[in-house]
N, C-alpha and C positions, 0 to 999 in steps of 0.2 A: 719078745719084741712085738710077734700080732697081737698078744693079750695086749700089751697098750695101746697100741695103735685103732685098733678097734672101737675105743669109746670116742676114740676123738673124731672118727669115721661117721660114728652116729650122731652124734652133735653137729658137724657140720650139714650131712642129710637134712635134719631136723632144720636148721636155720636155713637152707634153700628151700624148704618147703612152707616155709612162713613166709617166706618172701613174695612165693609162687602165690600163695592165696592172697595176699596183702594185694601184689598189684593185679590178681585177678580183681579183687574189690575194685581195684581203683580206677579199673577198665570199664566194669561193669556200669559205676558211677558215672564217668563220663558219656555213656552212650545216651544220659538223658542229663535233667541239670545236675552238674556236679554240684556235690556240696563242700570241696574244697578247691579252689582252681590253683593252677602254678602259680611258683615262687609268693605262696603266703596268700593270694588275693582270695577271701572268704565270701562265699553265697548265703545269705540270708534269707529263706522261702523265695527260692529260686531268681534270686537279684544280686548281681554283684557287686560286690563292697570294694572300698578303696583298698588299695594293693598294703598285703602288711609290711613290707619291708620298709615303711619312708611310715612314721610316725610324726602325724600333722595334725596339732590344737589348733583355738582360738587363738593364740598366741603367737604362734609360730611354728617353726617345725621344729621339732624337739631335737638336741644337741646340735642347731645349725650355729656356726662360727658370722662374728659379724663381720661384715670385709674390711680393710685397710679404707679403704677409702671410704668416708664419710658421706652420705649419701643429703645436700643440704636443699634447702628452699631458702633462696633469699630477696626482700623483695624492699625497696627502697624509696625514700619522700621526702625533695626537693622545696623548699619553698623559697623564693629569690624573688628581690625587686630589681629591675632592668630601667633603663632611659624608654627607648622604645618598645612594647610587648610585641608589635607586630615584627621589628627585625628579630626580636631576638626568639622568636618562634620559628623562625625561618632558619635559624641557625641551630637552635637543638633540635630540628628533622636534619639536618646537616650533620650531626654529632652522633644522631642515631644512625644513618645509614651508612657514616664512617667506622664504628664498631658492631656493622656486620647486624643492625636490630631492626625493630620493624614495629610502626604504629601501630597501638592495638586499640585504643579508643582519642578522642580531641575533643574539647570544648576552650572554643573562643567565646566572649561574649563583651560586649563593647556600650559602654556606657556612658556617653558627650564626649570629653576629649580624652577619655581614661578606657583602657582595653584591658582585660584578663583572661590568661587562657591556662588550661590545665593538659598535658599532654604528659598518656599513658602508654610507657613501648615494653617492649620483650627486649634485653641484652643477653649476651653471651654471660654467662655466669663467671667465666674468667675475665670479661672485660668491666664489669658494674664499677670495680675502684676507678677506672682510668674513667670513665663514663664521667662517674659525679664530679671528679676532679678538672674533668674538661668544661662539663655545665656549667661547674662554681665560677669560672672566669667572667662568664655573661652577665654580671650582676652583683650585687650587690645580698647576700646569700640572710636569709632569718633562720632557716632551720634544716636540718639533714638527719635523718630519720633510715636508718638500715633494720632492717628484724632478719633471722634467722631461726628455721625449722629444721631440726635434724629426724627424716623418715628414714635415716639405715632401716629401724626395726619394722617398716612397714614394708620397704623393697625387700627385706630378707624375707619379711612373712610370704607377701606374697609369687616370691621368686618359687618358694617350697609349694605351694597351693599349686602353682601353674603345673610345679615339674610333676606334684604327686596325681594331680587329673589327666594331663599326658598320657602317664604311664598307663595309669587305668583305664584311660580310653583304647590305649594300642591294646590291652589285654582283651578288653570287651570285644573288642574290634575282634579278635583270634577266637573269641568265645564265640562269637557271632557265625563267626565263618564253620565252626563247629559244630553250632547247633543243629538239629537234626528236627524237630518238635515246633510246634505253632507257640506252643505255650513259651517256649523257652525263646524262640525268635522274637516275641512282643515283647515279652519281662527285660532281655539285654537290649534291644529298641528303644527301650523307653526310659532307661536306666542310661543308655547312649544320649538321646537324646537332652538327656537335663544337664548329665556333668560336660557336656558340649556348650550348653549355654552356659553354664555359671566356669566355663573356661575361657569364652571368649569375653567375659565380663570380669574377668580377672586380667587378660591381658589389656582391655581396656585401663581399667584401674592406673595397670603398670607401667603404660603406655603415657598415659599422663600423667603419674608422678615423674618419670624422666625427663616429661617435657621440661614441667617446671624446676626439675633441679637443673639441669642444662641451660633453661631460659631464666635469667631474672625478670622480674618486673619492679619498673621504678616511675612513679609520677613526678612531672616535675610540673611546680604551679607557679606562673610571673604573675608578678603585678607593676605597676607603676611606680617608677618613687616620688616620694612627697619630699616638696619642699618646705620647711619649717621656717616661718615669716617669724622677726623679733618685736615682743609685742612691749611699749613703752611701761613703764610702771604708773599708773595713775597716781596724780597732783593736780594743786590749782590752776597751772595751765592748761592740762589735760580736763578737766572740768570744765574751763571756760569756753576751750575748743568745741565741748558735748554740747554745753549750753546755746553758745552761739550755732552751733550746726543744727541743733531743733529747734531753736528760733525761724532760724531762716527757712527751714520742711514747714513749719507751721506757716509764713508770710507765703510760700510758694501753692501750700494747698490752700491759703484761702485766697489766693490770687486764682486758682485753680475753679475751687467753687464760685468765684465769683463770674468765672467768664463760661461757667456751666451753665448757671442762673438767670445771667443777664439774658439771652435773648426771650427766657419765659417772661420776666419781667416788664422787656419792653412790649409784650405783647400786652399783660395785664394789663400797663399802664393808657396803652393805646386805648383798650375797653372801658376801662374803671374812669377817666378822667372825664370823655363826651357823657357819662353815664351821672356823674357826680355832678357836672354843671346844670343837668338838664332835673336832676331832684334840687340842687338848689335852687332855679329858678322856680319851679313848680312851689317848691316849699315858699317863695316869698310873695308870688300871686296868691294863695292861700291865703296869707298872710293880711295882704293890701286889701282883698275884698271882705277880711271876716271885721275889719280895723273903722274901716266907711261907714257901713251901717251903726256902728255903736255911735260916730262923732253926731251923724245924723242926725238921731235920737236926742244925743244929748242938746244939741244946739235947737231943739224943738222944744223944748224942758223950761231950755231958759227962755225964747220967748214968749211962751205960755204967761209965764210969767210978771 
């Protein structure tokens, strides 16, 4: 019975004293940078790596489950002609602040007796059907436009990213407090300090994808409505009506130019007439003294004679 007992004596010895030097090493290591830190998280030239137990791609985090619940973006566009654009602007801020939303940009703009405005809000993502369905009453409705984005796969990515830099930072965080060395205090410093940024720019990220899945957004644009005048079918009496109607624009504009005209005219005339009497007379004294002297002459001629 000691003859057996005996190897199995030595065998155990033997595996305590493997163990004894293993976590001697492992002590040793830690007194400066470890090069393997707990539960899996690996140093690479004195810098620690993300934790190995949570395996995180580009992609996502590797075997994460997608949730039940659909993670959507959904954002909506209104087009409606209304009677008035100013009452009925007044009533969809009424409709928004009735389903709990809130203005996020407005444009009015107002053209003679015709107004149009475009008003962009945030809804509750549960409330968007009742929303459009309340708007559509205001008017007289041309188009309704809903789109739909499903980021589950981007909230799950980034769900993993956050938890797996978390983790690594509370470890760093423990590495830190360990450290003993200059060298080793700057390298997990500065290894701290990056996945601390690109963690709080991940909850940002995350932060606004939720908004937007929680908030819809929906424009709704009014216009005026038009009334549609019946226009006769052109015929001959419809032709005579043309004709007579440019007759008479023509009699009214030369009625027009003529009481333009007339006062330069009677100015002319005032000028031009004392101006024209006094060349015809001039022109017939000419006339009378160049007439005298030839009869003169001749009446000299004959009694010469």
């Amino acid at each position: 019975m000691r003859t057996r007992t005996a190897p199995l004596l030595v065998a155990l010895a033997a595996a305590f004293l493997l163990a004894g030097c293993s976590g001697t090493a492992t002590t040793e290591a830690d007194a400066g940078m470890p090069a393997v830190a707990q539960d899996g998280m690996t140093v690479e030239g004195g810098a620690p790596a993300v934790p190995g137990e949570m395996a995180v791609t580009d992609k996502g985090m590797t075997g994460a489950t997608v949730p039940t619940d659909r993670q959507v973006i959904r954002t909506g566009y209104v087009s409606m002609r209304v009677d008035e654009v100013t009452k009925a602007t007044f009533d969809v801020h009424a409709l928004i602040k009735k389903r709990n939303g809130l203005v996020s940009a407005e444009d009015v703009q107002s053209n003679g007796d015709s107004a149009y405005a475009n008003i962009t809000a945030q809804i509750p993502a549960a409330d968007l059907d009742a929303f459009i369905a309340d708007v559509s009453k205001l008017g007289n409705v041309d188009s309704i436009n809903v789109n739909a984005q499903d980021v589950t796969t981007q909230v799950v990515d980034l769900d993993a990213r956050i938890k797996a830099l978390q983790t690594s930072i509370d470890r760093m965080t423990q590495l830190l407090a360990q450290a003993t060395r200059i060298e080793d205090l700057l390298a997990i410093e500065t290894q701290l300090s990056q996945r601390q940024a690109e963690l709080d720019s991940l909850k940002a990220q995350r932060t606004w994808l939720g908004d937007q899945v929680a908030m819809s957004t929906i424009t709704v644009s009014l216009s005026p409505k038009t009334e549609i005048t019946e226009v006769d079918a052109p015929g001959f009496l419809s032709g005579l009506q043309s004709g007579w109607a440019a007759f008479v624009s023509l009699i009214m504009v030369a009625v027009t130019a003529l009481g333009f005209f007339l006062p330069f005219l009677l100015v002319l005339a005032a000028i031009a007439i004392p101006v024209a009497i006094i060349v015809w007379r001039h022109s017939r004294r000419t006339r009378a003294v160049a007439t005298t002297p030839a009869d003169e002459q001749q009446a000299g001629s004959g009694t010469a004679t």
